[in-house]
VOMARPA-323694 format. One line per field, with one value per residue: residue number from 1; residue in three letters; x, y, z of N, C-alpha, C in turn. Coordinates in steps of 0.2 Angstrom, whole numbers, plus 5000, padded with zeros to 4 digits. Layout:
pami: NUM	...
dofi: ALA	...
n_X: X	...
n_Y: Y	...
n_Z: Z	...
ca_X: X	...
ca_Y: Y	...
ca_Z: Z	...
c_X: X	...
c_Y: Y	...
c_Z: Z	...
//
This chain:
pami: 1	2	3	4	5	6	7	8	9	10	11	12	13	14	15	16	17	18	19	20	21	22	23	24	25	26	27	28	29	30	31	32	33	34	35	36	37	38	39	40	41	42	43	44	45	46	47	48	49	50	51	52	53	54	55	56	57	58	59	60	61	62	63	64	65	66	67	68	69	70	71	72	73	74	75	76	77	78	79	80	81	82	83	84	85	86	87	88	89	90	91	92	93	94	95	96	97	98	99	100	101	102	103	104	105	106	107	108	109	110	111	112	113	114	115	116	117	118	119	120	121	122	123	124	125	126	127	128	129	130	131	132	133	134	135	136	137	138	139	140	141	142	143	144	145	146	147	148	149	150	151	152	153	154	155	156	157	158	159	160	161	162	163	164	165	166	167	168	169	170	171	172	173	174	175	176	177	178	179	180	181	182	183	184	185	186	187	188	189	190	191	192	193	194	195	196	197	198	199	200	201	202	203	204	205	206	207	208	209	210	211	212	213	214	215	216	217	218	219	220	221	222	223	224	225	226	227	228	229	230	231	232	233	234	235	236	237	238	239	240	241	242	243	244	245	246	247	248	249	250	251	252	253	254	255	256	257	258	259	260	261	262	263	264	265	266	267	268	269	270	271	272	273	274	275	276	277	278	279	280	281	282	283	284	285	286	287	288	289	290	291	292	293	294	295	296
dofi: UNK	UNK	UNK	UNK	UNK	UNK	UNK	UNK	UNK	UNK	UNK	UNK	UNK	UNK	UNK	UNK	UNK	UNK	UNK	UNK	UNK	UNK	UNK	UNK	UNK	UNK	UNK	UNK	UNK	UNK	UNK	UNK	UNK	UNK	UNK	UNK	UNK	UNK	UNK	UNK	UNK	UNK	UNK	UNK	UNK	UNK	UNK	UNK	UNK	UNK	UNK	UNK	UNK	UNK	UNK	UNK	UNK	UNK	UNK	UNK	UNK	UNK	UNK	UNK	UNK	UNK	UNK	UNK	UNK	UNK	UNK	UNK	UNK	UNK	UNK	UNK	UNK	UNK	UNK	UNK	UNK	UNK	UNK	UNK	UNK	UNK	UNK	UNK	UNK	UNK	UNK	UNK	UNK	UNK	UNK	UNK	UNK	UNK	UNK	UNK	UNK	UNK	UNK	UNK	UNK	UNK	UNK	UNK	UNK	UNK	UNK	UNK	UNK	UNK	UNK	UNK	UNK	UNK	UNK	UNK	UNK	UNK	UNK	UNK	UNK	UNK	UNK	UNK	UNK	UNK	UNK	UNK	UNK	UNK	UNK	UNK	UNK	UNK	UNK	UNK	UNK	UNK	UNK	UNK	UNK	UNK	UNK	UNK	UNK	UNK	UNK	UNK	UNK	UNK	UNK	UNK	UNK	UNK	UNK	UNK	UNK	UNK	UNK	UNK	UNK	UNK	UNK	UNK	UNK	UNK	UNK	UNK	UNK	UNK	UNK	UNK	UNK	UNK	UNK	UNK	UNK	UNK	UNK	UNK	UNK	UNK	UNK	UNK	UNK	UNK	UNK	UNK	UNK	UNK	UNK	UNK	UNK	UNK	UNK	UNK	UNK	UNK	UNK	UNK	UNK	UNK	UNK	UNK	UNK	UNK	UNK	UNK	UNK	UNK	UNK	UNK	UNK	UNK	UNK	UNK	UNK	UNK	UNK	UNK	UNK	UNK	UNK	UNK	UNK	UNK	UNK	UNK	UNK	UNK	UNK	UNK	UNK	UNK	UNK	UNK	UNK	UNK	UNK	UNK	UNK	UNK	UNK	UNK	UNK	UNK	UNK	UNK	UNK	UNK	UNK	UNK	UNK	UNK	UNK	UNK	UNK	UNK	UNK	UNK	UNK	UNK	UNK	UNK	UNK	UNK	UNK	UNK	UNK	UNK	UNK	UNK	UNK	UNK	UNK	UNK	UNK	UNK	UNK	UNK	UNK	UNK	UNK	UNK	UNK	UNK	UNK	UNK	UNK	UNK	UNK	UNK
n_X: 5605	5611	5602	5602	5608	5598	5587	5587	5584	5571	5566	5567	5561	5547	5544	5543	5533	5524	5524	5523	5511	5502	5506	5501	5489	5488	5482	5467	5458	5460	5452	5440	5437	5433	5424	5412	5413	5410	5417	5432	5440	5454	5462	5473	5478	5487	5499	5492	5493	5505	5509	5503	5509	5521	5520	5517	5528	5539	5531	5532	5546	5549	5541	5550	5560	5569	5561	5556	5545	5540	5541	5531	5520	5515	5518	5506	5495	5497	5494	5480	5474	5478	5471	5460	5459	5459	5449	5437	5440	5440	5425	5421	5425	5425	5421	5430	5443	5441	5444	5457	5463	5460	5467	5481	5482	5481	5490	5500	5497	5500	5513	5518	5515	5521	5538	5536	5532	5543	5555	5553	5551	5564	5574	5584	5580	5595	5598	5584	5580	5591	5588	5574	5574	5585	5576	5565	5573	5577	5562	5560	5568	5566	5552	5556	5564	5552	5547	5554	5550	5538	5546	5554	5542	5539	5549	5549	5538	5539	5531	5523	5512	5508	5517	5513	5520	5520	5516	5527	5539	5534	5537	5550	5552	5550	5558	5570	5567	5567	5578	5589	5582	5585	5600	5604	5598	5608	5603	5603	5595	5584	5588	5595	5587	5580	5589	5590	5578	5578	5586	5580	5567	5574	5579	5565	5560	5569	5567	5552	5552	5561	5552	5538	5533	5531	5518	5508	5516	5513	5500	5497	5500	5492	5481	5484	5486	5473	5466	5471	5467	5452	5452	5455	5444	5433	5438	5437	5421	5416	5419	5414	5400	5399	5401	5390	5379	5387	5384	5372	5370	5377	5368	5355	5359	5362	5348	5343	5353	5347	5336	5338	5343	5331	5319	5308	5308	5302	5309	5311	5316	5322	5318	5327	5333	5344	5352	5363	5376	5372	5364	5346	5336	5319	5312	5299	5298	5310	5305	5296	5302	5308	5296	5293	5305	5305	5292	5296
n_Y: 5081	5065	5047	5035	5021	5009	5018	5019	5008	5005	5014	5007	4996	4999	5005	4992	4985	4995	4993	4978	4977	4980	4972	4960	4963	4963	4951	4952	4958	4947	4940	4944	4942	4927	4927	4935	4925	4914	4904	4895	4890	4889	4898	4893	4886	4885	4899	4903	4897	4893	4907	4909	4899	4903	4915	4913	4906	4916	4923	4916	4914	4928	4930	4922	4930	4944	4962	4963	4968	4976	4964	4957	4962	4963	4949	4946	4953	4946	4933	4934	4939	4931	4918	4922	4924	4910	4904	4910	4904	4891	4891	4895	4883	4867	4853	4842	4852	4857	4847	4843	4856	4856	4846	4851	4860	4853	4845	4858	4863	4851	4851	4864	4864	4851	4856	4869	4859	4850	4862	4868	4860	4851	4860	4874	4890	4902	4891	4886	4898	4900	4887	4891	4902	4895	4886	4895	4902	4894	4891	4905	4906	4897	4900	4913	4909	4903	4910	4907	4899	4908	4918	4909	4906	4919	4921	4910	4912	4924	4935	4946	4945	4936	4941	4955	4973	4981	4974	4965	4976	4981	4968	4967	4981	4978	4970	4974	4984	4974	4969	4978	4979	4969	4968	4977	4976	4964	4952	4936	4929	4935	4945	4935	4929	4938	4946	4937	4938	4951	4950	4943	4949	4960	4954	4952	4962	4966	4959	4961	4972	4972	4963	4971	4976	4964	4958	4967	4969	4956	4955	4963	4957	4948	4953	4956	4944	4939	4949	4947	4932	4934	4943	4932	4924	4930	4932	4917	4916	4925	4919	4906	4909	4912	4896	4889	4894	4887	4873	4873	4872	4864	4852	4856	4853	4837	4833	4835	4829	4816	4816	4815	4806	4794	4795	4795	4802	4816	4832	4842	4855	4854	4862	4872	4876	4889	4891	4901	4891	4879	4866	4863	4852	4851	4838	4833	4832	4825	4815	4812	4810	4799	4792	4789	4783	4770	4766	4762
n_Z: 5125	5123	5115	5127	5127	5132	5129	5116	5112	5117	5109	5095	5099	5101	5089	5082	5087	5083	5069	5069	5073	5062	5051	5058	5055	5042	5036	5034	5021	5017	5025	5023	5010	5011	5022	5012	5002	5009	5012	5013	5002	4991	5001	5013	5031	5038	5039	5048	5057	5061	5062	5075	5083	5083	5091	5103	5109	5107	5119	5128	5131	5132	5145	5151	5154	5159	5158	5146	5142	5128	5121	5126	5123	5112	5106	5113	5106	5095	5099	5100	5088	5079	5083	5083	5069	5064	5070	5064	5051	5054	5054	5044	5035	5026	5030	5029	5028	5040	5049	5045	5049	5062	5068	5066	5073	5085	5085	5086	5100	5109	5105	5110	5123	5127	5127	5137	5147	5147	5147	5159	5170	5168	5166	5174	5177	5168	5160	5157	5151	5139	5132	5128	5120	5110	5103	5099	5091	5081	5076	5071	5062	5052	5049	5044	5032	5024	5013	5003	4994	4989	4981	4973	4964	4959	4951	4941	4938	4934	4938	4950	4957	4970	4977	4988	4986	4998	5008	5009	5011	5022	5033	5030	5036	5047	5052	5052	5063	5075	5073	5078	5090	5096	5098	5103	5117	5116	5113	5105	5102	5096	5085	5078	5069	5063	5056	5044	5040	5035	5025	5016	5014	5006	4995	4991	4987	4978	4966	4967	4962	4947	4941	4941	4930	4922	4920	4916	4903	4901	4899	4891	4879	4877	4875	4861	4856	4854	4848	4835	4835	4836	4822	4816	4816	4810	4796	4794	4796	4787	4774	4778	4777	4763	4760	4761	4750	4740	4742	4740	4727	4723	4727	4720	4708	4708	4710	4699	4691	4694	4689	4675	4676	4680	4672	4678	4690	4695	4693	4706	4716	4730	4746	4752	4766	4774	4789	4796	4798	4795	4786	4781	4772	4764	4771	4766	4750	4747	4754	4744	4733	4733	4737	4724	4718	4724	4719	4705
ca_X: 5606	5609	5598	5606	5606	5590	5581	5586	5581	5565	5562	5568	5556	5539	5542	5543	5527	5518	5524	5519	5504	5500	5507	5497	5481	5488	5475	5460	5455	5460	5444	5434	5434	5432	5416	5410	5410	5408	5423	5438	5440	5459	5465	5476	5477	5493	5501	5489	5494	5511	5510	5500	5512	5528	5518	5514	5535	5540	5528	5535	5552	5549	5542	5554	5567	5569	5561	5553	5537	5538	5539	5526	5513	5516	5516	5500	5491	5498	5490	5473	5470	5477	5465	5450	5459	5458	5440	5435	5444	5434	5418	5419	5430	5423	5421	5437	5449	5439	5448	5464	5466	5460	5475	5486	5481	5482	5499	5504	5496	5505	5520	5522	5517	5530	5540	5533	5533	5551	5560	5550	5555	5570	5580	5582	5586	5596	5596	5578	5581	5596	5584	5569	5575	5587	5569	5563	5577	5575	5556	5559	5573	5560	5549	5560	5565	5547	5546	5559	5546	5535	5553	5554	5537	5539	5557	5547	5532	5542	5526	5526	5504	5509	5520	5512	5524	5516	5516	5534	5542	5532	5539	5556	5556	5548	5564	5576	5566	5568	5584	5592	5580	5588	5605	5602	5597	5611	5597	5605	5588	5579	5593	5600	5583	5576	5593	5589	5570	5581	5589	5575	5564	5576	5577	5558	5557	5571	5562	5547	5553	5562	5545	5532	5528	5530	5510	5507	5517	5507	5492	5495	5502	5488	5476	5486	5482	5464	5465	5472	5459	5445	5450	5455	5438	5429	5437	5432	5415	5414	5421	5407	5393	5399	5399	5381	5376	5391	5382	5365	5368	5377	5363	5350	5362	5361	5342	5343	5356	5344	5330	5338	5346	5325	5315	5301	5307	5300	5314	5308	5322	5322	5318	5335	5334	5348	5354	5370	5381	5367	5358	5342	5332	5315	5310	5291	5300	5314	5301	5291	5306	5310	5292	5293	5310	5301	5287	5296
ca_Y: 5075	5058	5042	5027	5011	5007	5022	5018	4999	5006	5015	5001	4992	5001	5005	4985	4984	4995	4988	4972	4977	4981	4965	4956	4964	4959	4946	4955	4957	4939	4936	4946	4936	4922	4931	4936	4919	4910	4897	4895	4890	4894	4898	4888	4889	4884	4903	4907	4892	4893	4911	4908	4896	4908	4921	4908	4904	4923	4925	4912	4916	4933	4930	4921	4934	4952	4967	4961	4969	4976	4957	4954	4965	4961	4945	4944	4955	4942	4926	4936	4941	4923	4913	4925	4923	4901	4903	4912	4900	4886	4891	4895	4878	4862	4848	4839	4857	4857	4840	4845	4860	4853	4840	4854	4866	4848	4845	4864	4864	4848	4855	4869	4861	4848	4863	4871	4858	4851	4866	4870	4855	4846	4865	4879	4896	4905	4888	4884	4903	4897	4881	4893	4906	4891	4884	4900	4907	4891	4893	4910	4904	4892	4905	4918	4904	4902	4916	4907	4895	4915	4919	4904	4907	4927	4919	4905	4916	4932	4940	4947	4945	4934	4946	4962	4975	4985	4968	4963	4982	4981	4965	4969	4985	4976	4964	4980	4986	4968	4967	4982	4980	4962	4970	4982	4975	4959	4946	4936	4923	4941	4949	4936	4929	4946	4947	4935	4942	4956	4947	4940	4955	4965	4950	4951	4970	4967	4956	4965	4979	4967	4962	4974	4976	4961	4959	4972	4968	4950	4956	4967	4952	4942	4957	4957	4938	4941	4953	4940	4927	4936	4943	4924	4921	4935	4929	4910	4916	4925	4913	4903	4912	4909	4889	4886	4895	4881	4866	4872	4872	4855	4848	4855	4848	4832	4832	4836	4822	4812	4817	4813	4798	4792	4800	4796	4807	4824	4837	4846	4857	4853	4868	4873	4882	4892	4894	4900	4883	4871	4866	4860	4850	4848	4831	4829	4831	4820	4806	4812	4808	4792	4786	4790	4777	4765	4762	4760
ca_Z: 5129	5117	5122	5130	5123	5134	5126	5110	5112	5118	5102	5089	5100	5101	5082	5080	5090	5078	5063	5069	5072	5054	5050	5060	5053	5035	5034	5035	5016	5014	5027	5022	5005	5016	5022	5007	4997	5015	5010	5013	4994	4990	5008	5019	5038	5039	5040	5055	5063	5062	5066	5084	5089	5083	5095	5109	5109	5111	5124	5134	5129	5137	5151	5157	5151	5164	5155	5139	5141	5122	5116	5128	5122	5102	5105	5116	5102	5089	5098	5101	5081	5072	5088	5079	5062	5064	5073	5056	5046	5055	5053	5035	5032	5023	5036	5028	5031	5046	5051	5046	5054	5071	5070	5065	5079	5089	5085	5087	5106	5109	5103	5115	5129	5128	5125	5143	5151	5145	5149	5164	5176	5166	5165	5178	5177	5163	5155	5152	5146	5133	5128	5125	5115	5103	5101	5096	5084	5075	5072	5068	5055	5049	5048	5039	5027	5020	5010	4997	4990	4985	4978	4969	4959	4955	4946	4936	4932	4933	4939	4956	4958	4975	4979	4985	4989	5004	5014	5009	5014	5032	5036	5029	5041	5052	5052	5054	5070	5080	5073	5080	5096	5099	5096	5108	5122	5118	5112	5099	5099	5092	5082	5071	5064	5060	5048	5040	5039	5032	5018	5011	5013	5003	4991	4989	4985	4972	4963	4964	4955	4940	4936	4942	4924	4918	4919	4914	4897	4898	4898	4883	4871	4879	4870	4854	4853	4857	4840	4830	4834	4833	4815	4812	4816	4806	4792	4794	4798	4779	4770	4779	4773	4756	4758	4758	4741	4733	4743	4739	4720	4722	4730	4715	4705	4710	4709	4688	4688	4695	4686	4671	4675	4679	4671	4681	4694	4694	4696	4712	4718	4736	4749	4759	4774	4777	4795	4798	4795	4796	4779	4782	4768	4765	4771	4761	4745	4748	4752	4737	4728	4737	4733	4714	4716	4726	4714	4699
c_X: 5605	5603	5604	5603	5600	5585	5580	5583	5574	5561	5560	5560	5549	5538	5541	5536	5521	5518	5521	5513	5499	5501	5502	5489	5482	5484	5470	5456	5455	5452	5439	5431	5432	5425	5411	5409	5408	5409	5428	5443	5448	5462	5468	5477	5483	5497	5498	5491	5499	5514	5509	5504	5520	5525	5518	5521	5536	5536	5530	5542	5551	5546	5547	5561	5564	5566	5559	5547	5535	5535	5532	5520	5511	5512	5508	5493	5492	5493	5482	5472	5472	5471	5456	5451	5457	5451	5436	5434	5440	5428	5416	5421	5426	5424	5428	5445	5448	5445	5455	5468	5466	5466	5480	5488	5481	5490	5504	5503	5500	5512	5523	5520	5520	5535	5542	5536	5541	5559	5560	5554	5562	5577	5578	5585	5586	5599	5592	5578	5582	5591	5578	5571	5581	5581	5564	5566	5577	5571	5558	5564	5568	5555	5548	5562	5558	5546	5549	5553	5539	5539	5555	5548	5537	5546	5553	5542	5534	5533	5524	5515	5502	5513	5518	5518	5523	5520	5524	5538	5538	5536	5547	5558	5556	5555	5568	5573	5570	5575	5590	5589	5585	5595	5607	5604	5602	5607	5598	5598	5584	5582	5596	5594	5579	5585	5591	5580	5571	5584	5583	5569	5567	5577	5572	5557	5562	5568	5557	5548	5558	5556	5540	5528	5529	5521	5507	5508	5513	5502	5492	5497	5496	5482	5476	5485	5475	5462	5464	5467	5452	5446	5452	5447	5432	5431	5435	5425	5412	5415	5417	5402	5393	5399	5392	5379	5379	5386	5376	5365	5372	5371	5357	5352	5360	5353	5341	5348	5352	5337	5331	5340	5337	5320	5308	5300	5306	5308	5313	5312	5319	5321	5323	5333	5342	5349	5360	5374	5377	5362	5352	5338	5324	5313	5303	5295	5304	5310	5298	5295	5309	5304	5291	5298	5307	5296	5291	5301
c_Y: 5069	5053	5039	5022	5008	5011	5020	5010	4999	5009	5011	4996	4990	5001	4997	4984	4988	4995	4981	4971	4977	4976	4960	4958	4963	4955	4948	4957	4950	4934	4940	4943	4931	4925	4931	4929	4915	4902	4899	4893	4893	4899	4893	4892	4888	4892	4905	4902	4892	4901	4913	4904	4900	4914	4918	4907	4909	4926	4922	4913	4924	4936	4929	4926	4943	4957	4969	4963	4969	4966	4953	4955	4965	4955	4942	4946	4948	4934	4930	4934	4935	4919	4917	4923	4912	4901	4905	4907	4893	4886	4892	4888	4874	4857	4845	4845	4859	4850	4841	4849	4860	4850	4846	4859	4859	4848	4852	4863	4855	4849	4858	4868	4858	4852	4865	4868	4853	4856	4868	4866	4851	4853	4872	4886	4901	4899	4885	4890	4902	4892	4885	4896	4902	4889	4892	4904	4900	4890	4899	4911	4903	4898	4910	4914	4902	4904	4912	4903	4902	4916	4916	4904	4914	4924	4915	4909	4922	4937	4943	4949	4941	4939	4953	4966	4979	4980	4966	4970	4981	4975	4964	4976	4983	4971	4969	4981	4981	4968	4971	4983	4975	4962	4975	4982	4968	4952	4943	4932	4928	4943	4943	4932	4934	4948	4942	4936	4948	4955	4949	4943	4959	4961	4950	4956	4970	4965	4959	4971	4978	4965	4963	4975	4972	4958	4959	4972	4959	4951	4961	4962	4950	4946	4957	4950	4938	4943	4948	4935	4929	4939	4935	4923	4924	4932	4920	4912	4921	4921	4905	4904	4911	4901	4888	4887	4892	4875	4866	4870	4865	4849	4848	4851	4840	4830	4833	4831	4815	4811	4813	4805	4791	4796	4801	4801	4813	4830	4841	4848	4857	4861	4869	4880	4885	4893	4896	4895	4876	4871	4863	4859	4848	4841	4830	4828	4829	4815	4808	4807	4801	4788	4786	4783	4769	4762	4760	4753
c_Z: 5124	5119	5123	5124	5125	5130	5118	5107	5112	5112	5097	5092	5100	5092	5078	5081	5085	5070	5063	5069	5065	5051	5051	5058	5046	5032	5032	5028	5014	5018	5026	5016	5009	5017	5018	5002	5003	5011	5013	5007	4991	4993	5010	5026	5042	5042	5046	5061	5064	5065	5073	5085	5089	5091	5102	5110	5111	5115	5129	5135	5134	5143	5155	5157	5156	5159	5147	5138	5135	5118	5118	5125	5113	5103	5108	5111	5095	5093	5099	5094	5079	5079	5083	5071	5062	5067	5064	5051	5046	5053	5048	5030	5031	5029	5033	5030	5037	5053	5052	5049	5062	5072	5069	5073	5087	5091	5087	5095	5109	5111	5108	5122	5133	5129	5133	5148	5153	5150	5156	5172	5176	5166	5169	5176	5169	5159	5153	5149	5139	5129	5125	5120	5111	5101	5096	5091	5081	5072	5069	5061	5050	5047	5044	5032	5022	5013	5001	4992	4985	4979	4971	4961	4956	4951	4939	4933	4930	4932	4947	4960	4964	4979	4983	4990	4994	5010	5015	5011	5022	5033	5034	5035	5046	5058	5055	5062	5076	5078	5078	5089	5101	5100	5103	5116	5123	5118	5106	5095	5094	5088	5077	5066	5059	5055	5041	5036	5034	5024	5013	5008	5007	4996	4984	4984	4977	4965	4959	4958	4950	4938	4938	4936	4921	4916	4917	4904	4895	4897	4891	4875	4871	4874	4861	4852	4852	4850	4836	4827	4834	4825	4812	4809	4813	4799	4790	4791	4788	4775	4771	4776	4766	4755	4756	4753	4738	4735	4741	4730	4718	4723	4724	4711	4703	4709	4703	4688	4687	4693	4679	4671	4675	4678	4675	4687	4694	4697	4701	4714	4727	4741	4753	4762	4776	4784	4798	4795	4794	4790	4782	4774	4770	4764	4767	4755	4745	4748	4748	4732	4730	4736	4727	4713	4715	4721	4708	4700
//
């Protein structure tokens, strides 16, 4: 016996729900450095914020829609985990990203209340339906469209160390499941964002694997420079060692010149301290020689 179209909707579905879930816990080495340095230091919270009000849209979008338990219960796990990921993010945050992200999480609760209460009293039926789910397939544009400014940096540094590929393949399948779920059940608001989550996912992974090694080949020039300058700098550092036996015996020099030029001077060969690069002269017999000038 085949499935139906509802069985088959119902798998695309649930396998979305635990892809997502895996998705949604993505984060979670990013707070644990957070934890561990007790910063937010090279974080933003923009991603969590924009993913709690994506989840808060297709929650509302599915209740009001017959039969959408799946999106119900993704999206109810998706606003649980970013509300603990932003509470986190707070507590670790600088009083100035502290600020910022209130106003943000301001403007997002704002947003979808207007939104609520919008569609709620000015549209009835199966067209505050229509009005939610156009409001939701164009965040979830908006959202699938992010991704290009990543895309844009693995091209320019052609190194893919933004990129990791685990993360980029789940939310590429992830795109396939919703796509085919939305397709299914005849949801075009579900179905034609998740192609283009498709695109850009397989985009991602191409990429990746044009310059997986290129990194790999950076990092070994970066070592074969490393060589270079260090023996640069070994032979400096001999050719050093030989200066100061020329400057010491210009410097005796100079005191026999001076001897001769007044006789009265005693020719004292000055004491030179060797240190590495630093001559050091003794100062009493400089002023010795400095008071032998003096008095004549």
């Amino acid at each position: 016996m085949g499935f139906s179209v509802e069985n088959l909707a119902f798998v695309f579905g649930l396998l979305g729900n635990v892809i997502s879930f895996f998705v949604f816990l993505s984060p979670l080495p990013t707070f644990y450095k957070i934890y561990k340095k007790k910063s937010t230091e090279g974080f933003q919270s923009v991603p969590y914020v924009v993913a709690l009000f994506s989840a808060m849209l297709l929650m509302y979008y599915a209740f009001l829609k017959s039969n959408a338990t799946l999106l119900i219960t993704i999206n109810s796990f998706g606003c649980f985990i970013e509300t603990i990921y932003i509470g986190l993010y707070l507590f670790y945050a600088s009083k100035k990203i502290k600020v910022q992200t209130s106003k943000l999480l301001a403007l997002m609760s704002c947003g979808f209340g207007l939104i609520v209460l919008l569609t709620h009293f000015l549209a009835k039926g199966s067209t505050c339906l229509r009005i939610v789910g156009w409001i939701c397939l164009v965040f979830s544009v908006s959202v699938f469209v992010a991704p290009l400014g990543i895309v844009k940096r693995v091209i320019q540094t052609k190194s893919v160390e933004f990129m990791p590929f685990s993360l980029t393949l789940s939310l590429t399948l992830n795109a396939v499941m919703w796509f085919f779920y939305g397709l299914l059940i005849k949801d075009f608001n579900i179905a034609i964002p998740n192609v283009l989550g498709f695109i850009f996912g397989i985009i991602q992974m191409v990429l990746y694997l044009m310059y997986k090694n290129t990194k790999k080949v950076v990092e070994e020039q970066k070592v074969a420079i490393d060589e270079v300058e260090i023996n640069q700098v070994r032979v400096l550092k001999e050719e050093a060692e030989k200066l100061p036996e020329v400057l010491v015996e210009q410097v005796i020099d100079v005191v026999k010149l001076s001897a001769m030029v007044c006789p009265e001077i005693v020719p004292l060969v000055p004491n030179i301290i060797l240190n590495e690069m630093d001559i050091v002269i003794d100062h009493g017999i400089v002023e010795e020689l400095n008071g032998v000038v003096k008095a004549k």
